[in-house]
Structures are given as C-alpha cells and as structure tokens.
C-alpha positions in Angstrom: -51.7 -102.6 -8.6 -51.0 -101.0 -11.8 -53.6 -98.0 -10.9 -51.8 -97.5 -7.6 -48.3 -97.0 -9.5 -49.5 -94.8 -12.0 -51.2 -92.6 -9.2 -48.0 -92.5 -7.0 -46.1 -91.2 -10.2 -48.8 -88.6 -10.9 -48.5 -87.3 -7.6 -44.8 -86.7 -7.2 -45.1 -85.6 -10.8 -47.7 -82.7 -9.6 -45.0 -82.1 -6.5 -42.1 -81.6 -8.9 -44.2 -79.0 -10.6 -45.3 -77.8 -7.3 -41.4 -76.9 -6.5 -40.4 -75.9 -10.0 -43.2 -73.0 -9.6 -42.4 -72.2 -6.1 -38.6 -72.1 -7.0 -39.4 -69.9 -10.1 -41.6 -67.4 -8.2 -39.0 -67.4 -5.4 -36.2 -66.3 -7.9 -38.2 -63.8 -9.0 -38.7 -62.3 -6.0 -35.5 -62.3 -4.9 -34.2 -60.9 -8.5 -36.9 -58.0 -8.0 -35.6 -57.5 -4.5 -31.7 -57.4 -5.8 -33.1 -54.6 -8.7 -35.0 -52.9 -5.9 -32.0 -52.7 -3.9 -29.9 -51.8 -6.9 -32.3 -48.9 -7.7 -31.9 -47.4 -4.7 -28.6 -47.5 -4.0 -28.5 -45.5 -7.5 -30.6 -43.2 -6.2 -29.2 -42.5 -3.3 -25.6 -42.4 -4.7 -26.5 -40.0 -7.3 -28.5 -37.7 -4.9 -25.2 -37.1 -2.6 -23.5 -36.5 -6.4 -25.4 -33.9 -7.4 -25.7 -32.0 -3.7 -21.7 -32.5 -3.9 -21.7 -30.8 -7.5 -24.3 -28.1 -6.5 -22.5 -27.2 -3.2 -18.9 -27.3 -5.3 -20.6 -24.9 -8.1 -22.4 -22.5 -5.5 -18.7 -22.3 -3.6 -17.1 -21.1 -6.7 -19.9 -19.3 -7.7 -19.4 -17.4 -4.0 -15.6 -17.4 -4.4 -15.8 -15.7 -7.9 -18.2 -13.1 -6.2 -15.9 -11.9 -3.5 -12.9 -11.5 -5.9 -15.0 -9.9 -8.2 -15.7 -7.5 -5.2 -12.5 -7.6 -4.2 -11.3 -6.2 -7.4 -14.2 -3.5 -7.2 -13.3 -2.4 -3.9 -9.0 -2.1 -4.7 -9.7 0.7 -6.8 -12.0 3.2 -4.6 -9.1 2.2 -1.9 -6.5 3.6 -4.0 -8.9 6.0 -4.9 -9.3 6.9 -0.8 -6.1 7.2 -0.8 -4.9 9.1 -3.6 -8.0 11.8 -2.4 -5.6 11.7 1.4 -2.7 12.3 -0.8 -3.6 15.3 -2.6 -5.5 16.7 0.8 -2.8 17.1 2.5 -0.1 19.1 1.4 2.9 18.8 0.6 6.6 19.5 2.3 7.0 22.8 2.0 3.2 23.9 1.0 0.8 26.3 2.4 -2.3 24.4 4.2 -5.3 26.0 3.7 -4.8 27.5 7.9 -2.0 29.3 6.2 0.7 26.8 8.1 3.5 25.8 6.6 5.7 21.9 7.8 8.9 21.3 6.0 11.3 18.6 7.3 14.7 19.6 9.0 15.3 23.3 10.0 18.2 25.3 11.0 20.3 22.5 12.3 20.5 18.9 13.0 18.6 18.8 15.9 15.4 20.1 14.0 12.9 17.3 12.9 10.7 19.5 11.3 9.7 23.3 10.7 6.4 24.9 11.1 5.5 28.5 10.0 2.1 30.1 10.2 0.9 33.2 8.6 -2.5 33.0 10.7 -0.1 33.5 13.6 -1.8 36.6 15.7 0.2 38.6 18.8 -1.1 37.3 21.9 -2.0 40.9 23.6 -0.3 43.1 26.4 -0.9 44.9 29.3 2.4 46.9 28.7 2.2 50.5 27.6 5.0 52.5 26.2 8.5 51.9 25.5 8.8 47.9 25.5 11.7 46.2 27.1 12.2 42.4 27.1 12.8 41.0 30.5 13.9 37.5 30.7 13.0 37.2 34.3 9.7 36.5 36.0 7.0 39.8 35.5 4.7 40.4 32.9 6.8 40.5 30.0 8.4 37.1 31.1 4.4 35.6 31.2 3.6 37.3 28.1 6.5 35.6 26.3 5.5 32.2 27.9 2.2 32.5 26.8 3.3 33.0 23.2 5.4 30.1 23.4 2.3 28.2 24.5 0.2 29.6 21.7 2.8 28.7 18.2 3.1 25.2 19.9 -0.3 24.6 21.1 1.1 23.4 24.3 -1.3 23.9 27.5 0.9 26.2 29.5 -0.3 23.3 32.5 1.4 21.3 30.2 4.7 23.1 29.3 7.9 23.4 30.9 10.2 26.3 30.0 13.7 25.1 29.5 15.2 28.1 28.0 14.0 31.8 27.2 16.7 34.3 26.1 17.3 37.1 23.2 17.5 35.8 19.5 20.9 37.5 18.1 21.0 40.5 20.2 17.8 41.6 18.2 15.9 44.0 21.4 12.1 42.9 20.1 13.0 38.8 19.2 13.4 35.9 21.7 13.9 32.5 21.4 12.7 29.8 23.5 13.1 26.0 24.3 10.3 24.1 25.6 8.6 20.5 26.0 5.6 18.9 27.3 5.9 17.5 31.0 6.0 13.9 29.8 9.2 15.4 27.2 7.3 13.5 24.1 7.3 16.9 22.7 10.3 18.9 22.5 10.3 23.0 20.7 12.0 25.5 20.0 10.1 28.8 19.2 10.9 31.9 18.0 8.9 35.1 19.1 9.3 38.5 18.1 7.5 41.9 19.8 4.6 43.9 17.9 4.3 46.9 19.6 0.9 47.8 21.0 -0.2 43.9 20.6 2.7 42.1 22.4 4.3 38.6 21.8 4.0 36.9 18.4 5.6 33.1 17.2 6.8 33.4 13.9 8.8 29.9 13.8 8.5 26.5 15.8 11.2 23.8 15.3 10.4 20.6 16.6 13.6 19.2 18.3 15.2 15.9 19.0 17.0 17.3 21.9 16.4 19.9 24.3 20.1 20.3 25.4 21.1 21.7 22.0 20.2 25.1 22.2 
C-alpha cells in the first residue's frame, strides 16, 4: 500500500517538473519573440529616420545649390544689361548709322526727333531749273518717295496727309504722313539738292496728325 503511495507522489512529482520546464521554455520563447519583435520595429523605425534625414539634407543641399546659382546668375543679368545700356545710345547721341533720336521736337505734338547724317537724296529725272510742285507729276512722286525713305514707311503703306512749302523756303517742304493702320504718325522735312533730287533731313514722330 505504502509502495503504491509513494509511486503516485513520484509521478505527479515528475509532472510538476514536466510543467515547470515546459512553462519555462515557453516563457522563453515568447520573451525571444517579444525582443525579436522589438528588434525589428527598431529597425524599421530607424531606417525611415535616417531616409527622412538623408532626403531633408539632400533638399537643402539642392536648395543651397540653386541660390548659390541664383546669386551667380544676378550678376551676368545685370551685367546683360548694363552691356544693353551702354549699346544703345543715349538721348541726343549719334548711333553708329549716324542717326540721331532725342525726345520732344519743335512742339507738343512731337514725341520724338530723329536726324540722320547717312540720309542720301533719293535721285531725279528733272533737269534744269527745279520748281517744287505740290500737285501730282514728278516732282510731287519724288517728294513722296523721300518722305517714304526718312520714315521707312512702304509707300504701299503710307498715306499723304499733307505736303506743302516749309517757310516760304523754294528748295524745302514739309510733309505729314502715317501708316494705313495710323499706329505711325510723321512729320518730315525735305529739302532739294540740285542734280540729286529730294533729301529728309528731319522726321518728327507726332501724336496727332491734325496739328500741322
């Protein structure tokens, strides 16, 4: 009887350790599973950190770059245009065609005045003693075509609105003209070289082609 007891308590005893060393190896396991998962989390948490940083650091690093050529490219724009500046010239100047632009002109109507010593006669089929006519004929054309030449109007392109003497001098003329469309309005003064015909000596750009 006493053999059968002690066998009974040796058994459960053998099952208590049984469950001790299956409980131990069991908390193990799961502790190595919670570190496992810990790890990784890590891992992948600091990953994304350090593509955040290098993405931040490359976007200032690109940002720095295009100020930096910002700021290179300011002063060869200033430089662009400072070189336009002294290209063209100033009110008043001489151009290198021999032309000359200043602003305003004989009266208030004039927007600007241009003056050209490359300014050739145009030619002429007259011979001997010139007289102006300020009706249609060849002197009238040959006027017109001067007019058309100091404006670099097309004469396609140009209506006459006035042609008459310039202060009762026989071998000057003045005339008033404007493109078709009106977006350019002149007046142009002519005077006669004898033996080459018509030449402009001074075109006003006007506001208004009533004001003679």
């Amino acid at each position: 009887m006493s053999k059968e007891i002690n066998n009974e308590n040796s058994t459960r005893y053998q099952q208590r350790s049984k469950r001790k060393k299956t409980n131990l190896i069991l908390n193990g396991l799961i502790i190595v599973v919670i570190l496992l998962i810990g790890f990784v989390s890590y891992s992948i948490f600091h990953t994304n950190d350090e593509k955040n940083v290098d993405k931040k650091s490359a976007s200032g690093t690109k940002a720095g770059q295009e100020a930096t050529n910002d700021e290179t490219a300011s002063p060869t724009t200033e430089s662009d245009e400072l070189t336009d500046e002294e290209d063209s010239p100033a009110d008043g100047e001489e151009s290198e065609n021999g032309e000359i632009v200043t602003e305003g002109g004989s009266d208030s109507n004039v927007v600007k005045t241009i003056e050209n010593s490359s300014w050739q006669p145009v030619g002429t089929t007259q011979t001997g003693e010139h007289v102006a006519s300020y009706s249609e004929g060849v002197d009238w054309n040959e006027q017109v075509k001067a007019l058309s030449y100091g404006t670099g109007l097309d004469s396609s392109n140009m209506t006459v609105w006035f042609l008459g003497n310039n202060n009762k001098d026989p071998h000057k003329s003045i005339g008033t003209v404007s493109s078709k469309d009106q977006s350019e309005k002149y007046r142009v003064y002519i005077e006669w070289v004898d033996g080459s015909g018509w030449k402009p000596t001074k075109v006003e750009e006007i506001k208004d082609l009533n004001i003679r």
